[in-house]
Structure formats: C-alpha cells, structure tokens
C-alpha positions as MATLAB code, in Angstrom:
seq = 'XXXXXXXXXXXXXXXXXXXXXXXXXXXXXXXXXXXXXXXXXXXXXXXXXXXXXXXXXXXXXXXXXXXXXXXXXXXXXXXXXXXXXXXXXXXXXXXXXXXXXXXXXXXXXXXXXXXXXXXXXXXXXXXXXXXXXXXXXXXXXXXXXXXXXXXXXXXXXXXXXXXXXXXXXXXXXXXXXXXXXXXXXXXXXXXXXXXXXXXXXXXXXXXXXXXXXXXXXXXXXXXXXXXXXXXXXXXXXXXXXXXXXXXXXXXXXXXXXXX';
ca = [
     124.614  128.058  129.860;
     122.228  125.710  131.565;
     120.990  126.900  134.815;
     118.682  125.021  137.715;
     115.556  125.957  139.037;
     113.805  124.604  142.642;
     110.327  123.059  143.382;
     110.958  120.281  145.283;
     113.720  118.914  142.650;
     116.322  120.706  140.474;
     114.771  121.194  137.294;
     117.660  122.564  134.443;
     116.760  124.975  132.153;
     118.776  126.667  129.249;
     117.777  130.255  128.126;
     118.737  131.684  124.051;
     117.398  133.849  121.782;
     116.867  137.533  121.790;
     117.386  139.034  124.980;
     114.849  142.134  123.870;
     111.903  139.261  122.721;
     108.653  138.169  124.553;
     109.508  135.278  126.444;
     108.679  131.673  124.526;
     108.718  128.400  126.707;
     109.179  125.084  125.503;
     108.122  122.084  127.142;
     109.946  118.014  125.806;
     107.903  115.096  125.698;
     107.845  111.695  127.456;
     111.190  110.228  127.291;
     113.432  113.517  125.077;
     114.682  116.191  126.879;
     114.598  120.467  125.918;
     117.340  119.558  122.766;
     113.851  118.318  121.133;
     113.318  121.585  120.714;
     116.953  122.775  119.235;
     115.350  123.469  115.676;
     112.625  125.957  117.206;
     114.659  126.851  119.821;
     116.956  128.738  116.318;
     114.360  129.409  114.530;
     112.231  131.280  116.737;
     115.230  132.578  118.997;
     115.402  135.747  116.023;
     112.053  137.146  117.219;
     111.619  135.476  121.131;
     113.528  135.210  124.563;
     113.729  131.027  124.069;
     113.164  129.396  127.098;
     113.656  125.373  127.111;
     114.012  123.097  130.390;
     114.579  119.661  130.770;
     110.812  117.962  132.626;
     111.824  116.445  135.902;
     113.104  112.861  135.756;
     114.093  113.646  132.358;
     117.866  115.309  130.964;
     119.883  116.970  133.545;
     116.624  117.576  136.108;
     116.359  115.990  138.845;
     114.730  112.329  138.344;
     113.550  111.199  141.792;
     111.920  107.777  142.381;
     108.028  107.198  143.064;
     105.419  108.441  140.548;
     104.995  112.186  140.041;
     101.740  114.656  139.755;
     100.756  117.331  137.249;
     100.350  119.703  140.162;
     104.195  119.229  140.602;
     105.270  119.431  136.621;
     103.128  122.712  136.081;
     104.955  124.523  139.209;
     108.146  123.306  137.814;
     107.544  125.731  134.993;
     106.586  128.551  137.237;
     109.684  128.127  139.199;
     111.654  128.179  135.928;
     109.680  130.879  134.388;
     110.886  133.030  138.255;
     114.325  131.546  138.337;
     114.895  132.976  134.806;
     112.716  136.254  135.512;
     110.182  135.592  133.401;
     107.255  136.733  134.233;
     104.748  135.847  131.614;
     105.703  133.654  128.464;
     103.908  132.108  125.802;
     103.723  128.282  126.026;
     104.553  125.344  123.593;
     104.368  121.882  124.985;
     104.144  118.317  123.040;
     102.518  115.458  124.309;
     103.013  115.115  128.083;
     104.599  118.745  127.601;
     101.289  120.162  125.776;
      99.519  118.708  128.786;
     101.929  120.531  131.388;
     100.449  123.520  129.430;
      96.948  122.620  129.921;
      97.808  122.504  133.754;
      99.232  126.020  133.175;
      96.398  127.274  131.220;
      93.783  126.511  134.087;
      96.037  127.162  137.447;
      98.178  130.011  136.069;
      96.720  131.757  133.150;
      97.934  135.490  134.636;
     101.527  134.380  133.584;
     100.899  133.236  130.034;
      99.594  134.890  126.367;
      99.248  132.465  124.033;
      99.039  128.551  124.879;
     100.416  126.230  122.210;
      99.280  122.372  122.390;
     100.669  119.821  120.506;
     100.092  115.729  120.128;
      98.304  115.688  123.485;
      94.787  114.780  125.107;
      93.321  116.066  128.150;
      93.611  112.966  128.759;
      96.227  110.461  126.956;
      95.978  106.266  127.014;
      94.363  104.557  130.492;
      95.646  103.697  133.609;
      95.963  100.022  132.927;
      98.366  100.337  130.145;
     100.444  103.523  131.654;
     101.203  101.239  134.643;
     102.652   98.064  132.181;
     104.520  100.790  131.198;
     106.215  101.818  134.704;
     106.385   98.240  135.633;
     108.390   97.199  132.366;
     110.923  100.355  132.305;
     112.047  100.051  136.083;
     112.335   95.824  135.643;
     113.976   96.042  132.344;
     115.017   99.750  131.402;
     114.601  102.085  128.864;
     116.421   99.669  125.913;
     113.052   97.408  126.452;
     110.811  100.624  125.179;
     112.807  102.376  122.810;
     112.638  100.965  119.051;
     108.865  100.793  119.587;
     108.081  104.107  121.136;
     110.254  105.294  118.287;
     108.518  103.350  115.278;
     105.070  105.630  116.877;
     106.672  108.867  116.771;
     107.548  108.890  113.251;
     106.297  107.680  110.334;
     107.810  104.869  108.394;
     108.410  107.256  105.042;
     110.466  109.781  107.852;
     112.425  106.855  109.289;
     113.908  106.327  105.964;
     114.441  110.074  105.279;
     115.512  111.184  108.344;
     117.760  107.890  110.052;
     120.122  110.972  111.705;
     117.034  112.887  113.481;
     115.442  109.363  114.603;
     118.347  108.177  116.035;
     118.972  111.537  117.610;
     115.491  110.824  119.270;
     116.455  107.268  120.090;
     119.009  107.741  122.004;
     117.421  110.398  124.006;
     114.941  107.790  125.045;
     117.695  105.995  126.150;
     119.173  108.376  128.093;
     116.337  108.676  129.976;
     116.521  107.713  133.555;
     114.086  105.018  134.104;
     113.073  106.133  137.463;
     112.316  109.762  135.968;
     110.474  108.296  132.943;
     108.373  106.483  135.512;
     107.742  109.096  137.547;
     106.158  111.223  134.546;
     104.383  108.077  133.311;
     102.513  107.715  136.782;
     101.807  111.572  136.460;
     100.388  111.249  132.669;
      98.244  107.852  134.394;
      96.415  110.284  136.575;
      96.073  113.328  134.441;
      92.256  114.040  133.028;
      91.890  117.630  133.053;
      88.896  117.115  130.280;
      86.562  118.622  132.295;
      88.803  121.333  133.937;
      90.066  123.017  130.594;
      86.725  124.026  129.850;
      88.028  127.177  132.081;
      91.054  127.809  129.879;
      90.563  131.616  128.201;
      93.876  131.865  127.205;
      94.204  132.389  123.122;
      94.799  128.171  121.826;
      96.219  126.583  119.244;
      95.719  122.713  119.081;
      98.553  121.062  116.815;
      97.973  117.548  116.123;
     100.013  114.800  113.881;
      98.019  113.007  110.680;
      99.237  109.693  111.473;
      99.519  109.967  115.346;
      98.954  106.437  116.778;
      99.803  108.186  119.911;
      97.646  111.281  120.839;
      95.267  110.933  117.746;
      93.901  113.647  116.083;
      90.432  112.952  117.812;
      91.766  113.967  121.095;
      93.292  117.555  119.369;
      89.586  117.853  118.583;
      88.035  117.388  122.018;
      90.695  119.847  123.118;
      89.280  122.504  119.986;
      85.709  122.091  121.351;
      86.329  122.343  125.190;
      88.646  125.383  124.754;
      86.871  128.363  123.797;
      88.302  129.851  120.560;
      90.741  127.418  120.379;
      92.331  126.724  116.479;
      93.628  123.199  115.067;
      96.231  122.425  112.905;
      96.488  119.111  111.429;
     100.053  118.457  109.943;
     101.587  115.298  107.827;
     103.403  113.974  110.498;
     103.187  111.358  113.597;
     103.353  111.838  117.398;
     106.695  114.286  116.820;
     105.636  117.117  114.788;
     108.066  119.318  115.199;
     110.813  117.313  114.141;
     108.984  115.852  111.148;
     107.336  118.599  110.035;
     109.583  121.059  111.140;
     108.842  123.930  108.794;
     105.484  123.466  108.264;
     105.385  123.544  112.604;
     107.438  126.477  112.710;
     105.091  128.380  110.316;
     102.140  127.283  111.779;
     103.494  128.340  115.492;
     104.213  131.592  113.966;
     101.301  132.481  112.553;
      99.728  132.264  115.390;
     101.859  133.476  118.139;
     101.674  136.722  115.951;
      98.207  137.104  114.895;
];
C-alpha cells in the first residue's frame, strides 16, 4: 500500500518485493511518476526489497508551487529511505531521477552501495530553455508539452510497436500537476553538479539511450570520466530506456548490481 514520507512536503512511496532482499530504490523522471518503474519494480522484486516513490510535485506527492532545489529532492529520498526503514539501498534514477542520485552519491554516500544512472547529465539543457519551459506549462498546462516530450522519449520504430506503453507514458505527463512539474524543472535549471561528482566513490553504472535527443550519450560519458570506476552502457533506445529496452535494461542493471 502506498505510504507518505515528510521533508517539508508529503512525498508517497510504495514498497514490494522480497521482504528478506537488499533494499533497491527507484527514482521517475520529469513528468511520470514511480509506475515508470512497474516492469523493474516485478522483475527485480524476486531478488530486492523494491522501493519506488513518487518525486515531489509529481503522482500522489505533494506538488507545491515556486521552483524546487536538488538539496530538497535528494533529502526526499533519505526521508523515504527512514520512513520505510531503510537504511542503505542501492539507487536507480532516470533523467532528473539519475540526477537525484548524483545528489545522493556526493551528500549521502554512507547510505547507498551501488549508484545506478540513467539518461542524465550532471548537468541537463540551460537555463534559458528550462525556464520557456516553466513559463509555458503554468500559462498553458501540461496538454501544451506532452505529444512532443513524448515523440523524444521514444523512438519513432517504438511508437509504432509499443502505442499501449507510449500512451501509458502520455498520460502520465498529463497527469502531472503543472505546478509540481515546474517546480522540478526550476530544480533541474539550477542543477550542475559536474564538478562536485568528481567526489562520488560509490561503485557507478552510467546507462545511456542510442538515440537520446534528450540527455545524449555525450553527457553519460562526462559522467564515466568524472566518476572514478564508473561503467557505461549504451542501449538501442531513446530518453526512456527502461521501458524501451526493458530486458536488455533489466539485464544490464543486474549484472551489475551483482557483480
């Protein structure tokens, strides 16, 4: 059942999987909310304690008005992580989720193993075009974004393969409060933690999308080369890998979580 944890908002999180596991956190992009995850969240729910939660302003968290701050979205986690007694997890995050976990990885590390970053950048578009974004969702709502955000997070050959998982996508976008998609827009329009995850020692892998218009694969590789040890994966997909690549994603997260 879903339960709520506190920072300064009510952040919902759902909890599945094996009870007796290693605790495994999942972490939505811009604009979905944790059922992004509902593939993974079976699949690796055999082996791990799953632990999914909706990012503030997004699902059933809290989605209040005025822009938000990484420093807020990582200690949403933590409250999570001690509202659900978990005291260290392993960490998968996409896109504004993977950089959540990059936040984690430098301000938290003693309550994480293995760090798991996917279609992000340390630091992801400019400020310019992150605040057209903010200004057109609150004057004209989340329909205004939606078909186009959707046409970058999956390839044209999935669209016509998969019409039931993009729309599934689609209308989580919609769902979205516009205030709360905002809010996590103004904290992605500040976040450059290129410099600061130089720091990170946590064990790394770097997942990135082929034909990512979004968080290209160059940015996966400036993530590789600032994070010592760090692996990349490069998989045939766009910005959402897991979804369109979901068993070659699963396998890959795996692999490593294990080795």
């Amino acid at each position: 059942m879903p339960e709520t944890a506190t920072n300064d908002a009510s952040i919902n999180y759902e909890i599945s999987g094996n009870p007796d596991g290693p605790w495994l956190i999942f972490s939505n992009s811009l604009g979905t909310n944790l059922h992004m995850w509902d593939a993974q969240a079976e699949a690796f729910g055999r082996e791990y304690h799953v632990l999914r939660y909706d990012t503030r302003g997004h699902g059933k968290s809290d989605a209040p008005a005025g822009d938000y701050n990484y420093d807020q979205l990582g200690n949403d986690v933590l409250a999570v992580m001690d509202a659900a007694g978990a005291d260290k997890a392993d960490f998968c995050g996409l896109s504004m989720g993977g950089a959540t976990g990059m936040w984690l990885g430098v301000n938290a590390p003693e309550r994480f193993g293995k760090l798991v970053l996917c279609n992000t950048g340390a630091r992801i578009g400019d400020t310019q075009t992150w605040q057209q974004r903010i200004e057109t969702v609150l004057a004209s709502g989340m329909g205004s974004i939606a078909e186009a955000v959707v046409d970058r997070w999956f390839t044209e050959r999935f669209q016509k393969a998969a019409p039931a998982a993009v729309d599934r996508i689609g209308a989580m976008i919609l769902a979205t409060p516009a205030a709360g998609y905002a809010g996590c827009c103004g904290a992605l329009r500040d976040f450059d933690m290129r410099e600061a995850i130089k720091a990170i020692a946590l064990p790394t892998l770097v997942i990135a999308g082929q034909h990512d218009p979004a968080t290209p694969v160059g940015l996966a590789e400036d993530i590789k080369a600032s994070i010592g040890g760090a692996r990349l994966a490069v998989v045939d997909a766009a910005h959402l890998s897991n979804i369109e690549q979901e068993a070659a994603f699963n396998e890959t997260v795996s692999t490593f979580l294990k080795g």
